[in-house]
Every structure is written in C-alpha cells, then in structure tokens.
Backbone as JSON Lines, residues from 0, in Angstrom:
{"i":0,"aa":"X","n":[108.67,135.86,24.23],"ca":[107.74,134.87,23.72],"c":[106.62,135.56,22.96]}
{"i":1,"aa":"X","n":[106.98,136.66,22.27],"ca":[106.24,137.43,21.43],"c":[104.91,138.14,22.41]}
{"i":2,"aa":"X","n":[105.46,138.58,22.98],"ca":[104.1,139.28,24.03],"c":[103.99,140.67,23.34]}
{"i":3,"aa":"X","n":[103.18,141.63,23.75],"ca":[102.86,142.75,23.17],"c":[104.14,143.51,24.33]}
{"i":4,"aa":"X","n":[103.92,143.07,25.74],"ca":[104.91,144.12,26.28],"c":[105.19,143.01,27.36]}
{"i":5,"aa":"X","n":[106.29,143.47,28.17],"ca":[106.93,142.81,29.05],"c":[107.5,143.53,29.43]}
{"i":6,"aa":"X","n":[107.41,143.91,31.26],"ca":[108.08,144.94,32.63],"c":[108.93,144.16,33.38]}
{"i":7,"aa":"X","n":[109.89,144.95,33.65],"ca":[110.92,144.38,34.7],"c":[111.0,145.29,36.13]}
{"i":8,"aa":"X","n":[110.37,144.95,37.15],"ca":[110.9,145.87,38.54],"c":[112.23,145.96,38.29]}
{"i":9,"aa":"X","n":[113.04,147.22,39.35],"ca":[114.16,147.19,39.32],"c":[115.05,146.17,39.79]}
{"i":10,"aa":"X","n":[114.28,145.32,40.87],"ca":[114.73,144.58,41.89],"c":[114.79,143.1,40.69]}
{"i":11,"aa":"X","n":[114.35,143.31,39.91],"ca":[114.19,141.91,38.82],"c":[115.64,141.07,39.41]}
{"i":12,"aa":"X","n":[115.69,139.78,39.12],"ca":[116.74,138.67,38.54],"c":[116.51,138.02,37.51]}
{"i":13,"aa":"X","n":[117.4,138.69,36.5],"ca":[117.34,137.71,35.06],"c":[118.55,136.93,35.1]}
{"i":14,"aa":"X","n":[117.99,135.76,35.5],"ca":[118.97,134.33,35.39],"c":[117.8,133.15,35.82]}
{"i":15,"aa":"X","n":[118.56,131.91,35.34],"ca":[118.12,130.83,35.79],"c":[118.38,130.06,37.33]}
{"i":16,"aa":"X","n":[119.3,130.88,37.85],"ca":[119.67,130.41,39.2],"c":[120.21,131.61,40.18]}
{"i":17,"aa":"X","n":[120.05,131.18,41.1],"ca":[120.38,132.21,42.13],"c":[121.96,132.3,42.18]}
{"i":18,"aa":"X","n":[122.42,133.46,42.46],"ca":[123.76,133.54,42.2],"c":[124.56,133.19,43.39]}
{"i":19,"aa":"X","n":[124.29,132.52,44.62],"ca":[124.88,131.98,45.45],"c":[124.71,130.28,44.99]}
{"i":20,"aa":"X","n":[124.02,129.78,44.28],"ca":[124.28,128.61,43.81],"c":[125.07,128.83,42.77]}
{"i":21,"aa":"X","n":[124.79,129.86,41.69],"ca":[125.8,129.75,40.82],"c":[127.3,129.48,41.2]}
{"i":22,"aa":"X","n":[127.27,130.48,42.16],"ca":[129.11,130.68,42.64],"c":[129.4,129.13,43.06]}
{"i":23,"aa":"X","n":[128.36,128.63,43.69],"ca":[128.76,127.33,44.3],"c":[129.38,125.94,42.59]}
{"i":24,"aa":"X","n":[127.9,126.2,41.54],"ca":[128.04,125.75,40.81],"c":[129.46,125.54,39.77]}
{"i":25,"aa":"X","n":[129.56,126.78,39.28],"ca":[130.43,127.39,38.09],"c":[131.71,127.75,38.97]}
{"i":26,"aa":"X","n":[131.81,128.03,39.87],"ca":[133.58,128.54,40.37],"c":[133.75,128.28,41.77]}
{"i":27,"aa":"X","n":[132.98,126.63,41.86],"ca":[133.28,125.71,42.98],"c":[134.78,125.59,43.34]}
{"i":28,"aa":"X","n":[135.32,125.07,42.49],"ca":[136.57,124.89,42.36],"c":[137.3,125.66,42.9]}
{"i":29,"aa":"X","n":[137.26,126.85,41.71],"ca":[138.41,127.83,42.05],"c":[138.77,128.17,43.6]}
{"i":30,"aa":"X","n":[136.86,128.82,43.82],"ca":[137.21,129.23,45.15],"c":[137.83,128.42,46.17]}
{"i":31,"aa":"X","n":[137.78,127.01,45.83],"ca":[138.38,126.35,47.0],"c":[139.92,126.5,47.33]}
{"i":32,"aa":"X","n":[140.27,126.68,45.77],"ca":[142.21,127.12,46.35],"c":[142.56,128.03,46.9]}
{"i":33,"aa":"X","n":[141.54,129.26,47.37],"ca":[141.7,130.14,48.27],"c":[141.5,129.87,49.44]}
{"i":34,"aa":"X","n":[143.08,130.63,50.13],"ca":[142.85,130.25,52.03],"c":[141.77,130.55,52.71]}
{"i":35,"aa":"X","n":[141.18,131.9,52.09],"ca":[139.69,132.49,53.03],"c":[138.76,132.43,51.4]}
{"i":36,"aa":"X","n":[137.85,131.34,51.58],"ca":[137.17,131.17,49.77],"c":[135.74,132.14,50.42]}
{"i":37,"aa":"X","n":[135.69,132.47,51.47],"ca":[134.32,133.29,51.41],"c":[134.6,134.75,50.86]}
{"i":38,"aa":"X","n":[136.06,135.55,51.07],"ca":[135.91,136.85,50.4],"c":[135.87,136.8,49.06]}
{"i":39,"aa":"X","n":[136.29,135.75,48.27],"ca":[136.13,135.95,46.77],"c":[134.89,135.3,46.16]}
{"i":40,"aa":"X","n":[134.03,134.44,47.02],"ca":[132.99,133.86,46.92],"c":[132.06,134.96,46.72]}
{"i":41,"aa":"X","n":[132.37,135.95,47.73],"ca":[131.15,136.96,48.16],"c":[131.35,137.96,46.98]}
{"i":42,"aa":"X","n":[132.76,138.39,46.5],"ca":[132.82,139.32,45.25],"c":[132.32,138.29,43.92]}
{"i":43,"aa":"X","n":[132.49,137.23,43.45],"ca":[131.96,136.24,42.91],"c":[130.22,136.56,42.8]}
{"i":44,"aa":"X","n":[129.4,135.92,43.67],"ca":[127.95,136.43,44.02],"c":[127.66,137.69,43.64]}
{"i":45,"aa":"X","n":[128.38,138.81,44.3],"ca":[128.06,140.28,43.8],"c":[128.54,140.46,42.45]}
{"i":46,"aa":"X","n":[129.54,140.15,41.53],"ca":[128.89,140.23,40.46],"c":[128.2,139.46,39.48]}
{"i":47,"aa":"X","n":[127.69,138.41,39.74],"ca":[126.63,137.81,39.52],"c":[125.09,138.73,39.6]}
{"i":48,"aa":"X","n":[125.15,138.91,40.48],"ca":[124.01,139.66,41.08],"c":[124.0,141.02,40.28]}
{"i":49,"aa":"X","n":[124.96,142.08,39.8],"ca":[125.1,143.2,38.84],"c":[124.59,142.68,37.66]}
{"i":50,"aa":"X","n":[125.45,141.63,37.16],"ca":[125.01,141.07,35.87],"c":[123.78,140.73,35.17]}
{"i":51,"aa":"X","n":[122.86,140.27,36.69],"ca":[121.56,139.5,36.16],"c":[120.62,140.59,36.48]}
{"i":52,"aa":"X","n":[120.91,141.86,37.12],"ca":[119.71,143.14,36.87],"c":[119.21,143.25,35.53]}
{"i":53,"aa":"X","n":[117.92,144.04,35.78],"ca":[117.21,144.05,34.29],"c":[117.69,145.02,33.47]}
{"i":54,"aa":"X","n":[118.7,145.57,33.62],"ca":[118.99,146.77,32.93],"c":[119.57,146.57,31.99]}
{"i":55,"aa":"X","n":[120.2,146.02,31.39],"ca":[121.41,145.21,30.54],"c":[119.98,144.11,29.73]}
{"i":56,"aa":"X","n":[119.18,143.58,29.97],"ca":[118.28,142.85,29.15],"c":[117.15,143.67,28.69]}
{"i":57,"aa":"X","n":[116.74,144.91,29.36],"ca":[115.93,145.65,28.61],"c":[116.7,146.5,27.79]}
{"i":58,"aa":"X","n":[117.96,146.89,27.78],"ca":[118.84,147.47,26.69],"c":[118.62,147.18,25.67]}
{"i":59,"aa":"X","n":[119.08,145.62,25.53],"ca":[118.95,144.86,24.13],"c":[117.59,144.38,23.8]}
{"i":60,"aa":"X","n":[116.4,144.88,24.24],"ca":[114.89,144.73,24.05],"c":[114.38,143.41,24.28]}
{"i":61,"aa":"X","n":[114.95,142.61,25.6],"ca":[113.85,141.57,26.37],"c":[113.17,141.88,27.03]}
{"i":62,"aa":"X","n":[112.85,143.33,27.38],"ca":[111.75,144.11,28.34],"c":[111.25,145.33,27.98]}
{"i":63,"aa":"X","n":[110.17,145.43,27.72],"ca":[109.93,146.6,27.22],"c":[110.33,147.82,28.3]}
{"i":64,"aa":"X","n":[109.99,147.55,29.38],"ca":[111.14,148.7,29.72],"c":[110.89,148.33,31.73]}
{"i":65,"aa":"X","n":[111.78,148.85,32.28],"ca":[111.84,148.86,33.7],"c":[110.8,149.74,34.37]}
{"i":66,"aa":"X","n":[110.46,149.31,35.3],"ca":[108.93,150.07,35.59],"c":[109.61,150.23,37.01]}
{"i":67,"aa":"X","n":[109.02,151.32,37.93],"ca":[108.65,151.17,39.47],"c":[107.56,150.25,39.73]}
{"i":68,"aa":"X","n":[107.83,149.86,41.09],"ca":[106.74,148.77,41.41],"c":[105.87,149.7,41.54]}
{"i":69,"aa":"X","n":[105.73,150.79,41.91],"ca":[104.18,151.5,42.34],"c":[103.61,151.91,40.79]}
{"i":70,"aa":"X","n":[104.5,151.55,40.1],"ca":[103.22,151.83,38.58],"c":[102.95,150.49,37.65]}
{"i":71,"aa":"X","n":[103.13,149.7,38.71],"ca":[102.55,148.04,38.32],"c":[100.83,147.93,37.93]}
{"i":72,"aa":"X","n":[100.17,148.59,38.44],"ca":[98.86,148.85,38.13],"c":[98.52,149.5,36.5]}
{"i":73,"aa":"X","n":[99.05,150.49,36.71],"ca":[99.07,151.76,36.04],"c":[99.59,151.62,34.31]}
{"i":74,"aa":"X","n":[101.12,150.68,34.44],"ca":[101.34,150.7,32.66],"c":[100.9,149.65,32.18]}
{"i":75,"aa":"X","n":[100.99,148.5,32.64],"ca":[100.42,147.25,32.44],"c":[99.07,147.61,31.65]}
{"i":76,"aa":"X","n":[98.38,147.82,32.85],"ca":[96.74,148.72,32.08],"c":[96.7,149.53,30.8]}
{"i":77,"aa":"X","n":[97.92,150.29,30.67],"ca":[98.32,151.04,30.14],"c":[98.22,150.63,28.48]}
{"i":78,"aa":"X","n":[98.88,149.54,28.79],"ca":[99.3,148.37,27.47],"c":[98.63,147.53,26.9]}
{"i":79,"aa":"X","n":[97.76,147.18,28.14],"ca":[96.54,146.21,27.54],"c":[95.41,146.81,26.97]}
{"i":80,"aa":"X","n":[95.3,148.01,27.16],"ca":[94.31,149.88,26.69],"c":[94.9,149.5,25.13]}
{"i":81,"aa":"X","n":[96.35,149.71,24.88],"ca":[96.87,149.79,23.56],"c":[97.08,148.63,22.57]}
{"i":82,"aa":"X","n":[96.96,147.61,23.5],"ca":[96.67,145.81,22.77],"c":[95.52,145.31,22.03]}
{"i":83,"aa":"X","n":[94.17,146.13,22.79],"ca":[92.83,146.3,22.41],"c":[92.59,147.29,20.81]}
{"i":84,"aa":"X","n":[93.72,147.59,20.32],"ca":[93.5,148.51,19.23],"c":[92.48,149.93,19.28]}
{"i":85,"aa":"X","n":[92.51,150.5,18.09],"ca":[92.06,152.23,18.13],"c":[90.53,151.49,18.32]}
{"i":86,"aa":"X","n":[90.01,150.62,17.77],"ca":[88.43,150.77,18.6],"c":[87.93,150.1,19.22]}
{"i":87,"aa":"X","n":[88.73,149.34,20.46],"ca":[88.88,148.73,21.19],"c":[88.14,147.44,21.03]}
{"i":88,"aa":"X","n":[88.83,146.76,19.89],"ca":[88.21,145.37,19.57],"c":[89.74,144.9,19.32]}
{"i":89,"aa":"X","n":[89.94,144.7,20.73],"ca":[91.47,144.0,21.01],"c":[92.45,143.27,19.75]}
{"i":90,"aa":"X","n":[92.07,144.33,19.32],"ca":[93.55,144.42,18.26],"c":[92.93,144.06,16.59]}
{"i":91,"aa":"X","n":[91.59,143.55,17.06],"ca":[91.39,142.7,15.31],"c":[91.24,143.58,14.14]}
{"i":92,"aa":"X","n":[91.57,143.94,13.15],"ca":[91.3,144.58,12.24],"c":[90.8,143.87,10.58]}
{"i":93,"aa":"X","n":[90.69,145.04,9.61],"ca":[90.7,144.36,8.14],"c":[91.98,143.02,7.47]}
{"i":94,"aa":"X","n":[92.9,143.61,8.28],"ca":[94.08,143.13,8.0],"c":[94.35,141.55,8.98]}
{"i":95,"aa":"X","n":[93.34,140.93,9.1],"ca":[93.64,139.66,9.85],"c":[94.57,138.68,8.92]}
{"i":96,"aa":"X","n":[95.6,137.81,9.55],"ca":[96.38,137.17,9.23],"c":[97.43,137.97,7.86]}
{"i":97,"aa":"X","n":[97.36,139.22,7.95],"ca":[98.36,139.79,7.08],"c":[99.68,139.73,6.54]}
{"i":98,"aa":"X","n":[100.36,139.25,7.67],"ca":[101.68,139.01,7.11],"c":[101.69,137.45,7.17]}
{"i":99,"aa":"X","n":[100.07,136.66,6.69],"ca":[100.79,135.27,6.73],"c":[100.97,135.16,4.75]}
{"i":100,"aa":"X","n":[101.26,133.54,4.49],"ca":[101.62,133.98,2.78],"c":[100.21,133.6,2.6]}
{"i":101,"aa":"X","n":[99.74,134.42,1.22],"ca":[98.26,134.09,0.59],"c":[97.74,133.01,-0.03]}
{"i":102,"aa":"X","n":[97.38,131.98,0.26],"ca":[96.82,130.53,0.11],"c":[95.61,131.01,-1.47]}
{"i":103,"aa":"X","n":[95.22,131.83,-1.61],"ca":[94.35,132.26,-2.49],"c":[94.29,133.58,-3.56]}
C-alpha cells in the first residue's frame, strides 16, 4: 500500500485465512473420500502453512525484508531515521510533487 518499508517476523502468515479452515474450505470434499481424512487433512494444512510463510512474499518484494522479532525496535526506527530524509524534515524536499504532471 505504498509504505516506505514493510517487516515480516519469521513466524508471519501471509494469507487471508487460517489454513485449518482453508483445508476445511477448499478440499472439504476431497478429504472426505478418504477412509482416515485426518492424515491427508493434516499434510493438506502443513502445506498450506509452508506456502503462506513470509519468505516467498518478501522474494517477490511485498516485504521489505524478514526481520527477527528482537530487532522489531531497532529497524523499524531504523527506517523511519531514513523516511525523515538527509535533514531530517521527514522526507520534504525542493522537489515536492515531482513526478506529478506540470499544471503550469
């Protein structure tokens, strides 16, 4: 949503649903034609759960990058230091509205 930066813990879930509803949702069905539907339910869920780690969405640049939780303080700050621009007048420069088109 055009942010300057965006962190993902490792522990992140990128999805819209939890992947034990998913399984329930999306491969309700299937699993039911199985005699025991909880062992393929449960491999079902687990890879759900691989899929929606942040690692694979900060690849393709929806996160600026995966952080440890213990440097949640630390880059964040880090970023908002570098959002504020070189003289720390949060970002404004000569160049305001620059890349909009010139009305004048």
């Amino acid at each position: 949503m055009h942010s300057d930066a965006l962190y993902a813990w490792p522990t992140a879930d990128v999805s819209f649903m939890a992947p034990e509803a998913a399984a329930n949702v999306v491969f309700g069905r299937k699993v039911e034609d199985f005699a025991d539907p909880e062992g393929p339910r449960a491999a079902l869920i687990e890879q759900m759960k691989r899929a929606n780690a942040p690692w694979d969405a900060a690849g393709v640049g929806l996160f600026t990058d995966v952080i440890d939780p213990r440097d949640t303080r630390r880059v964040p700050g880090r970023s908002a230091r570098r959002a504020r621009g070189p003289k720390g007048d949060r970002g404004r420069s000569e160049r305001l509205l620059a890349s909009w088109p010139r009305m004048f």
